[in-house]
Each structure stands twice: as structure tokens, then as C-alpha cells.
HTML snippet that shows the backbone in 3Dmol.js (N, CA, C, O; Angstrom):
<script src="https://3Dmol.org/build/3Dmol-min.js"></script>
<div id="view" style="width:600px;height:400px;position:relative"></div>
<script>
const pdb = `
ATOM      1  N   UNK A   1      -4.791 -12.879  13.156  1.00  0.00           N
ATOM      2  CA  UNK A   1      -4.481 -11.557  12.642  1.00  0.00           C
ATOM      3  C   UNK A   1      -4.966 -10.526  13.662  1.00  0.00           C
ATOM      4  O   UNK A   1      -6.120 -10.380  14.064  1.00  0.00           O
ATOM      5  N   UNK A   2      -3.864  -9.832  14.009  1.00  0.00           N
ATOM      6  CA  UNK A   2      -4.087  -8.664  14.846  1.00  0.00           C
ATOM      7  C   UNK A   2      -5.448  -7.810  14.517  1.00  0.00           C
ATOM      8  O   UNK A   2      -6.158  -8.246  13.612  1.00  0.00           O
ATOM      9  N   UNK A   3      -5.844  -6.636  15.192  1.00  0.00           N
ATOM     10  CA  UNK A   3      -7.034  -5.474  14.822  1.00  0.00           C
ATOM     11  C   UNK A   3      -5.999  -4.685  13.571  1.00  0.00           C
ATOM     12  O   UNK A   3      -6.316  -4.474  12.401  1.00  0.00           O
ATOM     13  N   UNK A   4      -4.761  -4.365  14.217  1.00  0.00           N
ATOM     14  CA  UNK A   4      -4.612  -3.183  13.237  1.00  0.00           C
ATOM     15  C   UNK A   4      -3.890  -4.235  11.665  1.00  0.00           C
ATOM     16  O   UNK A   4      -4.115  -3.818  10.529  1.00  0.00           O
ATOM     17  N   UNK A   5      -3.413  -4.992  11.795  1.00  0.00           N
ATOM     18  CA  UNK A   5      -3.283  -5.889  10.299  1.00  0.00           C
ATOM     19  C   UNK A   5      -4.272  -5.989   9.762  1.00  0.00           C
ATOM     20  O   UNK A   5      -4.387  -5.719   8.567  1.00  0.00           O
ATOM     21  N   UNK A   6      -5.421  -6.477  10.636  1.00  0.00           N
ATOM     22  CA  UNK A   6      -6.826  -6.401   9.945  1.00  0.00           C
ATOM     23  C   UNK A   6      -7.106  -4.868   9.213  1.00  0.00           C
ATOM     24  O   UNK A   6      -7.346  -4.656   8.024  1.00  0.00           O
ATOM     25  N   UNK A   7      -7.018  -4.102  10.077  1.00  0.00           N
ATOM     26  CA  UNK A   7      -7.211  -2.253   9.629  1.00  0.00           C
ATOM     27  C   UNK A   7      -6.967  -2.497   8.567  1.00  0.00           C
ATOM     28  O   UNK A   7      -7.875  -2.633   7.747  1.00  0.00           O
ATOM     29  N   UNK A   8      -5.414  -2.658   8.163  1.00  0.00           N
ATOM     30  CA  UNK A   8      -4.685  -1.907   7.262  1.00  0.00           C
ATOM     31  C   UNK A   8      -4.780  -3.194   5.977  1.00  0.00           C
ATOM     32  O   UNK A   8      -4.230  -2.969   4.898  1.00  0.00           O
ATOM     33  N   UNK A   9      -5.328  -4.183   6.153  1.00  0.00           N
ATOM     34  CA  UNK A   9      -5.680  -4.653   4.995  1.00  0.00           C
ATOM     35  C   UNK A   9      -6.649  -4.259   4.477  1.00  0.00           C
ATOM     36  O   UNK A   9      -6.585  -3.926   3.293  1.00  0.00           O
ATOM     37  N   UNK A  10      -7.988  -4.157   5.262  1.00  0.00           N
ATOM     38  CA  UNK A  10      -9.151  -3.852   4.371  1.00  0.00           C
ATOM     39  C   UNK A  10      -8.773  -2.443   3.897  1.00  0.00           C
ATOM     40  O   UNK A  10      -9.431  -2.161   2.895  1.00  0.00           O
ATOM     41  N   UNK A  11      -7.953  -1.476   4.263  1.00  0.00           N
ATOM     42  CA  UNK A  11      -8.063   0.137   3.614  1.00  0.00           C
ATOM     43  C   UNK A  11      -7.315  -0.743   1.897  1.00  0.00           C
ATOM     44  O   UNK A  11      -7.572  -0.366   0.754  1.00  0.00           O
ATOM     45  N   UNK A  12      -6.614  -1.649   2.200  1.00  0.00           N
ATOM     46  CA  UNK A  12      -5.728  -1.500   0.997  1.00  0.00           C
ATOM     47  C   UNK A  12      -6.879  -2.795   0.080  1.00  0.00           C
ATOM     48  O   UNK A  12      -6.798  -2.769  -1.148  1.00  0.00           O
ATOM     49  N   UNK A  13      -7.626  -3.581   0.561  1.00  0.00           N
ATOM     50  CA  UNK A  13      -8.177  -3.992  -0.255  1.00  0.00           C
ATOM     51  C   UNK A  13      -9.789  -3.245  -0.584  1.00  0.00           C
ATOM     52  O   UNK A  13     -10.812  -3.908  -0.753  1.00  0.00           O
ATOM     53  N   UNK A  14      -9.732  -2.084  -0.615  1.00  0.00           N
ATOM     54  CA  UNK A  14     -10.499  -1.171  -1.254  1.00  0.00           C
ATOM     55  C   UNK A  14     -10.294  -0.347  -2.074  1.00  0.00           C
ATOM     56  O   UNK A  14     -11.110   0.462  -2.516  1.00  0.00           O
ATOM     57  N   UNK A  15      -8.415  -0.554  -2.559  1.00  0.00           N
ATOM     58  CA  UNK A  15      -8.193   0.280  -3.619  1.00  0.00           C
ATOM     59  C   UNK A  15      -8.488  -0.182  -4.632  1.00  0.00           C
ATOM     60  O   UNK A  15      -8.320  -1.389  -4.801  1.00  0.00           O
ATOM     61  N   UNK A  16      -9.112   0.751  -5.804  1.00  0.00           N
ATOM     62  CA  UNK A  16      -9.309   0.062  -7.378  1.00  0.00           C
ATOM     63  C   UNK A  16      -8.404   0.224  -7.786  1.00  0.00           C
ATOM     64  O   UNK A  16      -7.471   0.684  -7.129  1.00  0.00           O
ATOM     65  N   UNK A  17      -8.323  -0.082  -9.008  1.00  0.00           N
ATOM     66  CA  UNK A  17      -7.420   0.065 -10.328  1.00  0.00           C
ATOM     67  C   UNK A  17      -6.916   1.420 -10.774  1.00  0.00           C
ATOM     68  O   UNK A  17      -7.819   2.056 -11.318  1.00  0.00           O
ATOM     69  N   UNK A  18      -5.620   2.146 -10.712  1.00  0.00           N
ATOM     70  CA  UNK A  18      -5.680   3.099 -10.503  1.00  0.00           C
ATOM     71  C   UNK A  18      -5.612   4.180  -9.546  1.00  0.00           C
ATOM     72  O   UNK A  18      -5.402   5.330  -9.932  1.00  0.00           O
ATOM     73  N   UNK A  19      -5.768   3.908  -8.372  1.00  0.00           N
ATOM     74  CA  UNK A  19      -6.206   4.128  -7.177  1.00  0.00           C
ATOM     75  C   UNK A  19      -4.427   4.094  -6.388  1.00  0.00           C
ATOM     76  O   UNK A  19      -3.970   2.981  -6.645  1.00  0.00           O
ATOM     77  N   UNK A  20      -3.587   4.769  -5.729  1.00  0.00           N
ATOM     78  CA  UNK A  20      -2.799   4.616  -4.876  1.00  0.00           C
ATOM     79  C   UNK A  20      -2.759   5.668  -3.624  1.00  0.00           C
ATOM     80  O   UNK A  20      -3.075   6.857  -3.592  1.00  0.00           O
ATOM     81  N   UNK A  21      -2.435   5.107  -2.962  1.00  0.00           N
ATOM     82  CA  UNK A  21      -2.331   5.737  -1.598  1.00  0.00           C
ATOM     83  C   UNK A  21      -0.799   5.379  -0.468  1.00  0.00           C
ATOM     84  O   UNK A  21      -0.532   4.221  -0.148  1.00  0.00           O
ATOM     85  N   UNK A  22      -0.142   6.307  -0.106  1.00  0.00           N
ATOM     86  CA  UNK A  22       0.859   5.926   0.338  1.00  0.00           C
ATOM     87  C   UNK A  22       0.697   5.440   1.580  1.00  0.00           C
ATOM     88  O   UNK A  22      -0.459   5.557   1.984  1.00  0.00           O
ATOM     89  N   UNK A  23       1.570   4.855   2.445  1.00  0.00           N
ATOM     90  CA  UNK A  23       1.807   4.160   3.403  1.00  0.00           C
ATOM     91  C   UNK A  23       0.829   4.867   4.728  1.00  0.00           C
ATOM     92  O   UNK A  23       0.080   4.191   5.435  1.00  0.00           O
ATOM     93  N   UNK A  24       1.011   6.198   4.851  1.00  0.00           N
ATOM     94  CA  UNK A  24       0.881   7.024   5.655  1.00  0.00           C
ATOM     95  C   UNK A  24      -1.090   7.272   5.725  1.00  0.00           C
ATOM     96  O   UNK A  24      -1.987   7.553   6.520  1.00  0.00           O
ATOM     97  N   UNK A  25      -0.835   6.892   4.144  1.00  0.00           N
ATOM     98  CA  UNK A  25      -2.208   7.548   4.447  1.00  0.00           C
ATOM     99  C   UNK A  25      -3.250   6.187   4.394  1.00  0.00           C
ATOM    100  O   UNK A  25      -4.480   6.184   4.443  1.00  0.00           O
ATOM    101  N   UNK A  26      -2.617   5.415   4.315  1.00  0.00           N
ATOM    102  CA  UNK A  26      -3.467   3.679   4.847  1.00  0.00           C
ATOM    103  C   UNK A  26      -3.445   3.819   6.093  1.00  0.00           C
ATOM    104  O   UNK A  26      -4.575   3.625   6.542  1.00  0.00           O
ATOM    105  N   UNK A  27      -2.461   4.143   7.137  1.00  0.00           N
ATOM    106  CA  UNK A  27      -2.439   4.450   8.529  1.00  0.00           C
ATOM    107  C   UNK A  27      -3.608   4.934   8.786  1.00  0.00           C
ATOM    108  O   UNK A  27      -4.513   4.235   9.242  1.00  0.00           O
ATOM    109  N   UNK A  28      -3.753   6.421   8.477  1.00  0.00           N
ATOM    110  CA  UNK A  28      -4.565   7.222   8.936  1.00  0.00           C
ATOM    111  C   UNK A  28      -6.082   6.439   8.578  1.00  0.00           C
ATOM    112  O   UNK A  28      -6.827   6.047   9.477  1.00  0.00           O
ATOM    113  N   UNK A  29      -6.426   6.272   6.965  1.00  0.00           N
ATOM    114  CA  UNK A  29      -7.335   5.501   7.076  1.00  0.00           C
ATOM    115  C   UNK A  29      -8.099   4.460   7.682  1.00  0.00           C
ATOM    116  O   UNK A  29      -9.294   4.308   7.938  1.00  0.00           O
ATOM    117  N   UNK A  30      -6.919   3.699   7.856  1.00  0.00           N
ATOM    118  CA  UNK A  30      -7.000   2.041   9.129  1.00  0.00           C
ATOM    119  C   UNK A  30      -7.001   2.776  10.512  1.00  0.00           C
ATOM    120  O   UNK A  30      -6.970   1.991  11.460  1.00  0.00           O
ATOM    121  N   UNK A  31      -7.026   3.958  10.808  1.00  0.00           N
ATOM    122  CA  UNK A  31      -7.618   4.161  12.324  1.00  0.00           C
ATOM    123  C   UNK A  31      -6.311   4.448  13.280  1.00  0.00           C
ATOM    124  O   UNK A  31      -6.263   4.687  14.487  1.00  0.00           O
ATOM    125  N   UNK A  32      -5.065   4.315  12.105  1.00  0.00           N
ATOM    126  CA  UNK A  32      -3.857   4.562  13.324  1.00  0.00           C
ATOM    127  C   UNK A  32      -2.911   5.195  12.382  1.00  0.00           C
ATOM    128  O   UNK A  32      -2.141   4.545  11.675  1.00  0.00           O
ATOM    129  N   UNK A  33      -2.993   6.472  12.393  1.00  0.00           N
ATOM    130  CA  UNK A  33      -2.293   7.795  12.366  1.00  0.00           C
ATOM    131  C   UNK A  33      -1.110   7.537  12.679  1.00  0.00           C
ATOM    132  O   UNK A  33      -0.811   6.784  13.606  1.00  0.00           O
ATOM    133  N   UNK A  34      -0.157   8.229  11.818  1.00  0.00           N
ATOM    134  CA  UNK A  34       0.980   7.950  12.119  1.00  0.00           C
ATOM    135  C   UNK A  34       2.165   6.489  12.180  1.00  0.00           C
ATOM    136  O   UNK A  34       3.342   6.435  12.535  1.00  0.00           O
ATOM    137  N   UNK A  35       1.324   5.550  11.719  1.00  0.00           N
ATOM    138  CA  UNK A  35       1.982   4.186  11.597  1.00  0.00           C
ATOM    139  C   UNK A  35       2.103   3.495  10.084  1.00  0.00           C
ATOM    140  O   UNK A  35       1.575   2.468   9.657  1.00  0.00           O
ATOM    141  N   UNK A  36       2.947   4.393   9.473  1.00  0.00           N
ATOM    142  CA  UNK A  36       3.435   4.579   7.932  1.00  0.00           C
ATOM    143  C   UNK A  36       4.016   3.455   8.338  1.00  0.00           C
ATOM    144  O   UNK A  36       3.439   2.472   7.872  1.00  0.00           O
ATOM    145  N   UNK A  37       5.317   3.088   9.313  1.00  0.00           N
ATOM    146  CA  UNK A  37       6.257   1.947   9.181  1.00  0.00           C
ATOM    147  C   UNK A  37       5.550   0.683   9.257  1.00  0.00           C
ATOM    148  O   UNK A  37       5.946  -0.291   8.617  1.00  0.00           O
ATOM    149  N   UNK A  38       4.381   0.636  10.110  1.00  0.00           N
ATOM    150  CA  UNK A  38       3.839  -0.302  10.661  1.00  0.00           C
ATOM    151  C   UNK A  38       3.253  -0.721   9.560  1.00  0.00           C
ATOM    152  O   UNK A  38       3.536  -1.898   9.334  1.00  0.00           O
ATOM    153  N   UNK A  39       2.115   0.054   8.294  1.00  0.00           N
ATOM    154  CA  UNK A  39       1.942  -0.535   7.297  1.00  0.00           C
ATOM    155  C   UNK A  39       2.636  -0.862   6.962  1.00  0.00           C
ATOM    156  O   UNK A  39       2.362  -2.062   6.915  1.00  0.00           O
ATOM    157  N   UNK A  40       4.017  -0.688   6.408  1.00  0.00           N
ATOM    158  CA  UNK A  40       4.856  -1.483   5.288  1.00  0.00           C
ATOM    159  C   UNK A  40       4.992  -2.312   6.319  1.00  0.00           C
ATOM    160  O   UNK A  40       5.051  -3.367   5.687  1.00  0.00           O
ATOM    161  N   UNK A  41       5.079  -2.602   7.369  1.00  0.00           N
ATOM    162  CA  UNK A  41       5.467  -3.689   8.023  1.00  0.00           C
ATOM    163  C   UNK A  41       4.560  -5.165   7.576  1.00  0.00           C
ATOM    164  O   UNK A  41       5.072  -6.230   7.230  1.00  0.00           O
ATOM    165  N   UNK A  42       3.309  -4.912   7.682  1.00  0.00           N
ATOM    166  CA  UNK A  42       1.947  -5.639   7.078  1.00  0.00           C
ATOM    167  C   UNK A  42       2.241  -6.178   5.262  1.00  0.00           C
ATOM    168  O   UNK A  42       2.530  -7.172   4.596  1.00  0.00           O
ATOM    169  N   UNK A  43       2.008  -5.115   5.167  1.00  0.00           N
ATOM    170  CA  UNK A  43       2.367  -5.452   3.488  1.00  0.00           C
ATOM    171  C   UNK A  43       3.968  -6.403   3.131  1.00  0.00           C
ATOM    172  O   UNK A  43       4.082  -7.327   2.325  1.00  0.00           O
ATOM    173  N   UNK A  44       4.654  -6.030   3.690  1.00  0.00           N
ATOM    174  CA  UNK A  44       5.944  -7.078   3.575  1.00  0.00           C
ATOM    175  C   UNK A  44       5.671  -8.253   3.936  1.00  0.00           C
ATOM    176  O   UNK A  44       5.987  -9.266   3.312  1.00  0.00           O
ATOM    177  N   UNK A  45       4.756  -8.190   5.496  1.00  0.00           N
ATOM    178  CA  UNK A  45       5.096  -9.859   5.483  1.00  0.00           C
ATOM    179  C   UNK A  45       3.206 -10.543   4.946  1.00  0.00           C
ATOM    180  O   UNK A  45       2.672 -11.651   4.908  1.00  0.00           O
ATOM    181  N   UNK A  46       2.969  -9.751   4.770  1.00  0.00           N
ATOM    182  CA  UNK A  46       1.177 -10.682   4.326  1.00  0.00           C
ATOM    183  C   UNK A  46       1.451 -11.408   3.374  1.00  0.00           C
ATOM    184  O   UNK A  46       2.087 -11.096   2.367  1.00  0.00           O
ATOM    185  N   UNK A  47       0.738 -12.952   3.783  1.00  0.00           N
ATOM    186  CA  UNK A  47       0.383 -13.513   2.708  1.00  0.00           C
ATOM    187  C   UNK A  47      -0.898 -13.292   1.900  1.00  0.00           C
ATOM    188  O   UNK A  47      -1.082 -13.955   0.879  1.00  0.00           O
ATOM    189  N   UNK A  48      -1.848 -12.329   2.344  1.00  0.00           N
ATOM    190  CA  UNK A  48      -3.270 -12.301   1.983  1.00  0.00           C
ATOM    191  C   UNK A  48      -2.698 -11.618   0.290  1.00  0.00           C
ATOM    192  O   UNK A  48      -1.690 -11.027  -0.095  1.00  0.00           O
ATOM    193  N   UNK A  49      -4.090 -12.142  -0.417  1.00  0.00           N
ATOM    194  CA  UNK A  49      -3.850 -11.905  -1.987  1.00  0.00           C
ATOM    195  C   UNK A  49      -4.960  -9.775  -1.726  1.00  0.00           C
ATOM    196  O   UNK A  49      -6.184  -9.683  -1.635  1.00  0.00           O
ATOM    197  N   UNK A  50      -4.263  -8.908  -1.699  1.00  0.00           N
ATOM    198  CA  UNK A  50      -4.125  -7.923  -1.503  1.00  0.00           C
ATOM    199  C   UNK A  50      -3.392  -7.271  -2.704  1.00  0.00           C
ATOM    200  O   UNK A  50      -2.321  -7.731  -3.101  1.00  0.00           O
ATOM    201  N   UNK A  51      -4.080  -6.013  -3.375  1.00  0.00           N
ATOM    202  CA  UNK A  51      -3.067  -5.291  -4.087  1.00  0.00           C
ATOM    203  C   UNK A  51      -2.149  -4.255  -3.817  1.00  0.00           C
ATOM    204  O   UNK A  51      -2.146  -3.058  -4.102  1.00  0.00           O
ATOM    205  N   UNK A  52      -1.145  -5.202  -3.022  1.00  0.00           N
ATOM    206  CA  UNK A  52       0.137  -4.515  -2.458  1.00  0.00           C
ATOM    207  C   UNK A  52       0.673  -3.493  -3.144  1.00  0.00           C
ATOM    208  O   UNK A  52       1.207  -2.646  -2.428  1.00  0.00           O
ATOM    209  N   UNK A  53       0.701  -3.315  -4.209  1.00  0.00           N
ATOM    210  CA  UNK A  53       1.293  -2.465  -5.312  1.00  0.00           C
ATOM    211  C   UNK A  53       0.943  -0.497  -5.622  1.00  0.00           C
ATOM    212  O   UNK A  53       1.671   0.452  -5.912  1.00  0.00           O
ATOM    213  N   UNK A  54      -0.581  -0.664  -5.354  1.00  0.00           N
ATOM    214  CA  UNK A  54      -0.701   0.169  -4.808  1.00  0.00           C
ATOM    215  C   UNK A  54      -0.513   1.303  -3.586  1.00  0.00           C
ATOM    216  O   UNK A  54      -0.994   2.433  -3.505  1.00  0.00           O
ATOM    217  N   UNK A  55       0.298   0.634  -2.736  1.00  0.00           N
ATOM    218  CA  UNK A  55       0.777   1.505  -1.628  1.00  0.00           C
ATOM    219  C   UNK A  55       1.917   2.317  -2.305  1.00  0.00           C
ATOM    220  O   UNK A  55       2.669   1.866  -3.169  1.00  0.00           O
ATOM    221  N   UNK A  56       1.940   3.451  -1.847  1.00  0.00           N
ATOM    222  CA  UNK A  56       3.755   3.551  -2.194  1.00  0.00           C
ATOM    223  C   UNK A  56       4.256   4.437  -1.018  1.00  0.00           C
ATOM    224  O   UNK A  56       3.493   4.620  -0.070  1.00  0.00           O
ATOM    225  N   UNK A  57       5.469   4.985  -1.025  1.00  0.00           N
ATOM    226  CA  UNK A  57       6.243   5.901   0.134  1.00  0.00           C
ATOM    227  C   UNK A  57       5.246   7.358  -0.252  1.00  0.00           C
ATOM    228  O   UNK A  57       4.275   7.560  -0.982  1.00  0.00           O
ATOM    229  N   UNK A  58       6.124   8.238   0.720  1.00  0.00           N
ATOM    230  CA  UNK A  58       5.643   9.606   0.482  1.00  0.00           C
ATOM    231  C   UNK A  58       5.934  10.388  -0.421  1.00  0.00           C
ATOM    232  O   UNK A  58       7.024  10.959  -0.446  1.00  0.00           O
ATOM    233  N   UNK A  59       5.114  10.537  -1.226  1.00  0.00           N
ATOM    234  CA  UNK A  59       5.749  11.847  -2.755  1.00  0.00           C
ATOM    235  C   UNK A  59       5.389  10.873  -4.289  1.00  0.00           C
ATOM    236  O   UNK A  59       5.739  11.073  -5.452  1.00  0.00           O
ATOM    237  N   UNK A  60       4.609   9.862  -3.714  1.00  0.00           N
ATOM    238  CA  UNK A  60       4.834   8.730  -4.753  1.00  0.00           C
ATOM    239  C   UNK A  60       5.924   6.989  -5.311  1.00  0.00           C
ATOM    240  O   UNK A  60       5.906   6.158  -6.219  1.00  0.00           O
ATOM    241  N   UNK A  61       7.063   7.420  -3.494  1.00  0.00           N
ATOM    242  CA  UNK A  61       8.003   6.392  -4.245  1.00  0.00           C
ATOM    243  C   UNK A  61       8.268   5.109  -3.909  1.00  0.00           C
ATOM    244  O   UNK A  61       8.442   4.758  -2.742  1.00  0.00           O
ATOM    245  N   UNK A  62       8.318   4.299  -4.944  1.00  0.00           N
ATOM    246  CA  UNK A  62       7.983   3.177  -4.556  1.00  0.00           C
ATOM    247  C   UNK A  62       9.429   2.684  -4.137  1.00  0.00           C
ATOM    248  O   UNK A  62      10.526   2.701  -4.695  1.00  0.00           O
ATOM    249  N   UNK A  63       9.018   2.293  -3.071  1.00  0.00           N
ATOM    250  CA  UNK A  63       9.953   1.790  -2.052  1.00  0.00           C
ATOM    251  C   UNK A  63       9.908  -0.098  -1.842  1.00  0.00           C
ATOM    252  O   UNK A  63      10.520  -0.750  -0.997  1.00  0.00           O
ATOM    253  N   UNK A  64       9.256  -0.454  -2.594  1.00  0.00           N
ATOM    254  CA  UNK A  64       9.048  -2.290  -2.605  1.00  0.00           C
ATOM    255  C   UNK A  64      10.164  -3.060  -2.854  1.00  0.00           C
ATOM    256  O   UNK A  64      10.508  -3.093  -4.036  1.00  0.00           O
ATOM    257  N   UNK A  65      10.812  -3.678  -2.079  1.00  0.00           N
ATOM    258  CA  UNK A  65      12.005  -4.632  -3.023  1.00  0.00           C
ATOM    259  C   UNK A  65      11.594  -5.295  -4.344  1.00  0.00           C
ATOM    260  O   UNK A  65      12.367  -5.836  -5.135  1.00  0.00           O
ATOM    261  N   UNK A  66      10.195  -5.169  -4.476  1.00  0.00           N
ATOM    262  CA  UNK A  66      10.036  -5.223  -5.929  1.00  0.00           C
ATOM    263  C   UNK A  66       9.108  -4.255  -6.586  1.00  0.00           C
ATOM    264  O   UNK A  66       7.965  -4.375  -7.027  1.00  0.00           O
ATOM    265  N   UNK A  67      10.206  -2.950  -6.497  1.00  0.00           N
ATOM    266  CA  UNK A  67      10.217  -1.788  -7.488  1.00  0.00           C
ATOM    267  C   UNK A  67       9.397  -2.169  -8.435  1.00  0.00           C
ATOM    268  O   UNK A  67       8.174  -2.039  -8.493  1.00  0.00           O
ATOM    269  N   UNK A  68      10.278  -2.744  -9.328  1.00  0.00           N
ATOM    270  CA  UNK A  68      10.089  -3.156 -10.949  1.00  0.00           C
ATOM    271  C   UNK A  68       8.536  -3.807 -11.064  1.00  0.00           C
ATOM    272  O   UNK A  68       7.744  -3.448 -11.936  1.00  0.00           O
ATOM    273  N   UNK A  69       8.296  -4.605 -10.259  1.00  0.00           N
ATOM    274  CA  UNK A  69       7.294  -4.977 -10.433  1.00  0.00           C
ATOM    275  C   UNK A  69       6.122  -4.108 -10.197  1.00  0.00           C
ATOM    276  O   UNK A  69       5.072  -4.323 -10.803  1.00  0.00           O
ATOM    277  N   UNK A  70       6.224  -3.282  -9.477  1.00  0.00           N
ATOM    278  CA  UNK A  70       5.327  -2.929  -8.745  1.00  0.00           C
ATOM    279  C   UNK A  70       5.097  -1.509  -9.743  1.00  0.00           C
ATOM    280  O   UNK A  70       3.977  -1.012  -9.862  1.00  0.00           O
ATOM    281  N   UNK A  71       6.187  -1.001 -10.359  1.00  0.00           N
ATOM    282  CA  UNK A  71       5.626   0.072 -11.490  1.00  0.00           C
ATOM    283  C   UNK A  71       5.071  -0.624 -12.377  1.00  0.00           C
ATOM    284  O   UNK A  71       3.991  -0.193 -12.780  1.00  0.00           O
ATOM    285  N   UNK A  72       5.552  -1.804 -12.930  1.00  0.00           N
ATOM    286  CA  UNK A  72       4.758  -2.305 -14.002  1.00  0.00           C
ATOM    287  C   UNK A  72       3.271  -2.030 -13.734  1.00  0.00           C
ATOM    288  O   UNK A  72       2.526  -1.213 -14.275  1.00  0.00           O
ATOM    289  N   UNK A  73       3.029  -2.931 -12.749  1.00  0.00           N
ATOM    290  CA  UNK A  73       1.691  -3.427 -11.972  1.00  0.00           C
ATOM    291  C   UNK A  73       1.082  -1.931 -12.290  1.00  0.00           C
ATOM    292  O   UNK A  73       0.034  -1.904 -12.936  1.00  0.00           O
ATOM    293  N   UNK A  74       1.721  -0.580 -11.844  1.00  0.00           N
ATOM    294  CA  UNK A  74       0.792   1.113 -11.432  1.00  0.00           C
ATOM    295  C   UNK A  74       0.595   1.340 -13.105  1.00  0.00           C
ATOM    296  O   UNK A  74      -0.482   1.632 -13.626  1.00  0.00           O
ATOM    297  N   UNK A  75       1.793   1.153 -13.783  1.00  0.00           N
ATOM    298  CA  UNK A  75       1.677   1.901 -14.772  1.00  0.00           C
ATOM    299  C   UNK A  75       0.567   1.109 -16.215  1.00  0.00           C
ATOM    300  O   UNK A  75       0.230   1.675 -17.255  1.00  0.00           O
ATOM    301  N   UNK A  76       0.211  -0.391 -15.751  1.00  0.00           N
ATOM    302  CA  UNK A  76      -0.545  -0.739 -16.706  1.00  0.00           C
ATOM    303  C   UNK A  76      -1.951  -0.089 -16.523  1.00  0.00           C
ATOM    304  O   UNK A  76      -2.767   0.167 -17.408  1.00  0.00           O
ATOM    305  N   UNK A  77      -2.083   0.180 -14.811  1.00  0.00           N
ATOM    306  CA  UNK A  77      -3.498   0.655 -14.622  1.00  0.00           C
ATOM    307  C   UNK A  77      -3.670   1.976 -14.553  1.00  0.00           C
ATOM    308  O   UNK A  77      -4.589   2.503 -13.926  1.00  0.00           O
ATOM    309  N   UNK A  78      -2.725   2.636 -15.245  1.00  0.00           N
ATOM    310  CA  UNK A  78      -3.173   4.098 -15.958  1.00  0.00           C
ATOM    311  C   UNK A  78      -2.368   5.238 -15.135  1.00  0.00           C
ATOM    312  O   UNK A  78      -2.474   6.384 -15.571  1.00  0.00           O
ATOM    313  N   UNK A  79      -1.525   5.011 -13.917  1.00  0.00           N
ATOM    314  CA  UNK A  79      -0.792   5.562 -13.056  1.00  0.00           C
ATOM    315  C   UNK A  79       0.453   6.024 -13.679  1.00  0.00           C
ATOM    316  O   UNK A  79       1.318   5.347 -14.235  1.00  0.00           O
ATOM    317  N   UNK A  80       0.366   8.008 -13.387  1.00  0.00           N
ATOM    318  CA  UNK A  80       1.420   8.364 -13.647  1.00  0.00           C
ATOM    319  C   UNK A  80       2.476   8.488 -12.644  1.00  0.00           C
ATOM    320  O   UNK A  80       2.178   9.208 -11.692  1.00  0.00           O
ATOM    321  N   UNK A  81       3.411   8.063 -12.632  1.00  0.00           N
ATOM    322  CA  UNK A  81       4.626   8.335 -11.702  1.00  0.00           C
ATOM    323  C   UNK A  81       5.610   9.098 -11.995  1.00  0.00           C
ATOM    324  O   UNK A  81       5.882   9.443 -13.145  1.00  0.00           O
ATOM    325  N   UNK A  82       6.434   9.539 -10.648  1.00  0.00           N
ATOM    326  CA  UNK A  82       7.064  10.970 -10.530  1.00  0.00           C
ATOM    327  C   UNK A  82       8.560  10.092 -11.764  1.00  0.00           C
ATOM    328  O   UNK A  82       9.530  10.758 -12.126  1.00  0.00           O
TER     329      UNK A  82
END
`;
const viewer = $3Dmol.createViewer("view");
viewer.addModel(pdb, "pdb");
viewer.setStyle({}, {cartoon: {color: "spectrum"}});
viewer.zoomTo();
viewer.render();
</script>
């Protein structure tokens, strides 16, 4: 595993329950600004048990080929969406 896969997992395995942060701003957190694509790039192909679900696009939208799942997943843990 690369430095920045490494980055951008641990920002996302520090989110709690509740907790989302979009793509952009895992970048910035993981130390590389500006590499919104590059996270989803990570999150698509990881196998690490990570709560992927919590990421979303900018403005809130979830952009996952699994949508559906992935509101379920926000909205049991108390997350309002647009």
C-alpha cells in the first residue's frame, strides 16, 4: 500500500458514526489537497474493512455505485441528507 492510500485510509477510518466528510476533504486531511478523484479512486478499489459510506461527493452527494446502500448505511446513523 502506497503513502497516500495509506493517508486516505486512516482519515476515513477515524470517522464515527454519524460523522461524513466528502471526498475532497479526506484529501486535504490525508495531506494531499486537491486529490478528491484520487480518494474515490482508493475507496473503489480497497479491500480494507473501512467505513466507505461515509465519504460522499461535494454538497453531500452520494456518488457510490452503491447509492442505496450507502444512504441506508448514513441514514441509520442519524445523517440528514440533501
Amino acid at each position: 500500500m502506497g503513502d497516500f492510500e495509506g493517508d486516505v485510509l486512516a482519515v476515513i477510518r477515524r470517522l464515527r458514526r454519524g460523522e461524513v466528510m466528502t471526498y475532497g476533504e479526506v484529501a486535504a486531511e490525508a495531506g494531499h489537497p486537491g486529490a478528491a478523484r484520487a480518494v474515490g479512486n482508493v475507496v473503489a478499489r480497497t479491500t480494507e474493512d473501512v467505513p466507505w459510506w461515509r465519504v460522499v461527493g461535494a454538497g453531500g452527494k452520494l456518488v457510490s455505485p452503491h447509492a442505496a446502500e450507502q444512504r441506508l448505511k448514513l441514514v441509520d446513523e442519524g445523517v440528514h441528507l440533501p
